[in-house]
C-alpha positions in Angstrom: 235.6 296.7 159.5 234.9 296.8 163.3 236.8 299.5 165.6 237.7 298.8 169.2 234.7 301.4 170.0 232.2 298.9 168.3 232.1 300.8 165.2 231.5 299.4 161.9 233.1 301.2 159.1 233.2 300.5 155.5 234.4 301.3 152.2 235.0 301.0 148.1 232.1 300.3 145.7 228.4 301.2 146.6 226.7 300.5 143.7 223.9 298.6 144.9 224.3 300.1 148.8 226.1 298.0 149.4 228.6 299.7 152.5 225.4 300.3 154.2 225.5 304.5 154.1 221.8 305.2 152.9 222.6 305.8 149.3 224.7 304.2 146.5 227.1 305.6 143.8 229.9 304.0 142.3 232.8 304.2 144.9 233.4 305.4 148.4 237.4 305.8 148.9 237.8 306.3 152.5 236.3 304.3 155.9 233.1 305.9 156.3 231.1 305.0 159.5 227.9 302.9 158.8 224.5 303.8 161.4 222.2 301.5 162.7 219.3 302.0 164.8 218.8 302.3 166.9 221.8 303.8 167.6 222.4 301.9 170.5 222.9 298.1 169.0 226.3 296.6 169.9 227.6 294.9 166.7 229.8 291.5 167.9 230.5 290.8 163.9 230.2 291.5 160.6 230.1 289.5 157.1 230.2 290.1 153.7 228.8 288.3 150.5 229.3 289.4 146.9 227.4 292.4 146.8 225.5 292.4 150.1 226.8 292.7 154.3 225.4 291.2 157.3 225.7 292.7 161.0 225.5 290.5 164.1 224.4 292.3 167.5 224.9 291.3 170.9 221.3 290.0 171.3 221.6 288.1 168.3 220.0 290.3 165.9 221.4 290.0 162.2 221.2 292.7 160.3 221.4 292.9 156.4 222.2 295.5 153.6 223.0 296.0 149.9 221.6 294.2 146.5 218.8 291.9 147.2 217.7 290.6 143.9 217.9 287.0 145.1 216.8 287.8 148.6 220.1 287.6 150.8 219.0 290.8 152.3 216.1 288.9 153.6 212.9 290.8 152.2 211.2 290.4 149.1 213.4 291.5 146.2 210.3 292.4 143.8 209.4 295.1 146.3 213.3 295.8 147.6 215.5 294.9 145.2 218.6 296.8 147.4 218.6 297.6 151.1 220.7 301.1 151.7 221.2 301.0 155.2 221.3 297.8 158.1 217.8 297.0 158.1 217.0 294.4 160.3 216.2 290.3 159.3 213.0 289.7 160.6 213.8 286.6 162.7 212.5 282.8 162.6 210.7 281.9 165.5 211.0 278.9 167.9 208.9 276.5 169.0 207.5 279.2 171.6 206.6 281.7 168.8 210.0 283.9 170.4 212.7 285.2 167.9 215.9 282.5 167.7 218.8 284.9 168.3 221.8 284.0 166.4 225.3 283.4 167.3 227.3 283.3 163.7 226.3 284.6 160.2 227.7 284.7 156.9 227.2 285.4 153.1 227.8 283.4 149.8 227.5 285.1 146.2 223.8 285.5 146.7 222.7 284.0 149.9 223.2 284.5 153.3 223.0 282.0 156.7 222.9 282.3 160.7 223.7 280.2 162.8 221.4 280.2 166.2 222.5 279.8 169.8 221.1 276.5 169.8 223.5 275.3 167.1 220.9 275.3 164.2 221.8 276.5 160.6 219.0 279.0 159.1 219.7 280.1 155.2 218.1 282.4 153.1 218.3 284.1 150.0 219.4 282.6 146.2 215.9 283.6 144.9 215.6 284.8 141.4 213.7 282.9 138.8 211.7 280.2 139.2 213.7 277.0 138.6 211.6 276.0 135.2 211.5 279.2 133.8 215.4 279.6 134.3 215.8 276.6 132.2 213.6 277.9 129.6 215.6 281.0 129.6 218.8 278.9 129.1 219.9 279.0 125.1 221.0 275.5 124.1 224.4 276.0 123.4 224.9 278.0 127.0 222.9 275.9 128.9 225.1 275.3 132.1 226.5 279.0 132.1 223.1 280.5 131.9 221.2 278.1 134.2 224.1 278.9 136.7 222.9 282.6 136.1 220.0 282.4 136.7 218.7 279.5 138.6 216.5 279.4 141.9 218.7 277.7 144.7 220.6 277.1 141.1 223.2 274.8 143.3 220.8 273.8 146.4 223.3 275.8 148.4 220.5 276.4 150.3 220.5 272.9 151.9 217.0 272.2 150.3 216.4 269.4 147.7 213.4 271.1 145.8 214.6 274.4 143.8 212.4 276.8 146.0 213.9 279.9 147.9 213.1 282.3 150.1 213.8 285.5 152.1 212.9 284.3 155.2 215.4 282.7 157.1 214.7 279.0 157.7 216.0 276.0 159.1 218.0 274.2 156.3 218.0 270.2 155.8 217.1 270.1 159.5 220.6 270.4 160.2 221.4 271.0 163.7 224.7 270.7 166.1 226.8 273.0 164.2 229.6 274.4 165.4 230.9 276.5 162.3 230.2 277.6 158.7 232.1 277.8 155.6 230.8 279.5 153.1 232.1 279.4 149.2 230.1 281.5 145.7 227.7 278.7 145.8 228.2 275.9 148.4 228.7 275.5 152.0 230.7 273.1 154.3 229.6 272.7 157.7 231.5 271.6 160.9 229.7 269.8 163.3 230.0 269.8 167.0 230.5 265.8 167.1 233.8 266.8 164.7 232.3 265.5 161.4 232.5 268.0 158.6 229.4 268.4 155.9 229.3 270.0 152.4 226.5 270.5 150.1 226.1 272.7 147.1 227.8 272.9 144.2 230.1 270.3 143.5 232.3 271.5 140.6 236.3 271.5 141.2 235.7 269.0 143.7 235.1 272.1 146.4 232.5 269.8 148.6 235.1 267.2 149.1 232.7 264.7 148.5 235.4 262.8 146.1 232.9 262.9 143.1 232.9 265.8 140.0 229.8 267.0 137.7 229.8 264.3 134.6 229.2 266.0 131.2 226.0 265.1 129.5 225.3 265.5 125.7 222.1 265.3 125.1 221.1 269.0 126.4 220.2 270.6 123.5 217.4 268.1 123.1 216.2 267.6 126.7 212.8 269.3 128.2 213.2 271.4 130.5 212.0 268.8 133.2 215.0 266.7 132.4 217.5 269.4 132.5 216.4 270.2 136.3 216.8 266.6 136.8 220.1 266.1 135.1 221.6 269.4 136.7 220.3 268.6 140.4 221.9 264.7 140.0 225.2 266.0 138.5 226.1 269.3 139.4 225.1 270.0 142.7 224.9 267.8 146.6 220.7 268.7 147.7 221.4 267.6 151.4 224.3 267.8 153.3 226.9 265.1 152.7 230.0 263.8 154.4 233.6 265.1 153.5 235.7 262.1 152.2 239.7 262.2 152.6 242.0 261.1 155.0 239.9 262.6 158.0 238.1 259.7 159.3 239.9 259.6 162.4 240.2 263.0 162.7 238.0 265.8 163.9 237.1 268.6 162.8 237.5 271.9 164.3 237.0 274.6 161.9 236.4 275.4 158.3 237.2 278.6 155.8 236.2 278.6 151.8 237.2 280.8 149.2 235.2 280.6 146.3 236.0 277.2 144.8 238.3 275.8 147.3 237.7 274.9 151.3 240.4 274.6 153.8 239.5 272.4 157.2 241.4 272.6 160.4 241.1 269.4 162.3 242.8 267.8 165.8 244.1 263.9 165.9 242.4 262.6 169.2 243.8 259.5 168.9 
């Protein structure tokens, strides 16, 4: 929560730090002020994923705090695995070696993005296991659930075809000319400034609104783990960004909210 005086406040469960306070425990009931230095920063906006929040200042600064075991904190979760107070993302460069400051941010279940001032989407996070020791970790019978689990860029939510993550922020799918961000658990559906709208991720419930759905396979229990990678990344998930299908070809597209396995898209009729 932001207050007119540019505060940010925050509340309920702290388990893993995550309202930002300098220590966790199981619940805070009130709005307690959360402290970022220096104490100066003016914070514009604030975002939340499952477990972890993000801060945006003024300058374009994002700041990050809570559970990191899969990164979205942006530092390396075998030496931090939770961030207790707004610590501060250290930022991608540009093609001068200067910080890109961001103009938008966001978090999914275990990943966070920015978006810069130039219009660029930078993603990080969804680091966990490495993606052939997740599937050697999968039991048989659970294969889908525990791959989902435990999975490196499990979904490619990320934007990135291979299964690697990272905590550093970095350009994703070299997609640029975005106006604004949707974020779902585990996909994300972008709106472009030329009004087109983008999805990629997960594609189960039909959430990308790509017009296809994950096809069941049988022959799991059997497979190596090389051809469960390939099976999962061909059926369950969109690697690069993909159009949205539906009656919106003459439309375009002005804005976009997800919840966790459903997207709704605001569009204008130009014609």
């Amino acid at each position: 929560m932001l207050t007119r005086g540019v505060q940010v406040l925050a509340w309920g469960r702290n388990d893993v730090g995550q309202l930002g306070l300098g220590y966790a425990c199981s619940q805070v009931p009130l709005p307690t002020i959360v402290s970022f230095e220096p104490a100066s920063v003016h914070i514009v906006k604030v975002a939340s994923g499952h477990s972890h929040c993000l801060a945006l200042s003024a300058s374009g600064a994002v700041y990050a705090w809570g559970t990191n075991r899969c990164a979205q904190c942006g530092c390396d979760p075998a030496s931090v695995p939770a961030v207790l107070r707004p610590t501060l993302i250290e930022p991608p460069p540009d093609d001068d070696r200067s910080p890109v400051p961001m103009r938008d941010i966001g978090g999914g279940h275990e990943f966070s993005f920015a978006i810069s001032r130039s219009d660029s989407l930078y993603t990080w996070g969804a680091l966990w296991l490495s993606h052939r020791d997740a599937l050697a970790r999968a039991h048989a019978h659970s294969f889908a659930r525990s791959f989902a689990r435990t999975g490196a860029n499990n979904f490619r939510q990320l934007g990135i075809a291979d299964c690697m993550a990272d905590h550093v922020p970095h350009a994703t799918a070299v997609l640029h000319g975005v106006r604004k961000v949707g974020v779902g658990a585990d996909n994300i559906v972008a709106v472009m400034l030329d009004g087109r709208a983008l999805a990629w991720g997960r594609k189960r419930w039909g959430k990308c609104g790509t017009g296809d759905q994950p096809h069941e396979w049988d022959d799991y229990k059997t497979a190596s783990p090389d051809e469960m990678a390939q099976h999962w990344v061909e059926s369950y998930a969109h690697c690069r960004p993909q159009p949205v299908q539906g009656d919106i070809a003459s439309l375009t597209c002005v804005d976009v909210v997800c919840g966790g396995n459903h997207t709704l898209l605001r569009v204008r009729d130009d014609a």
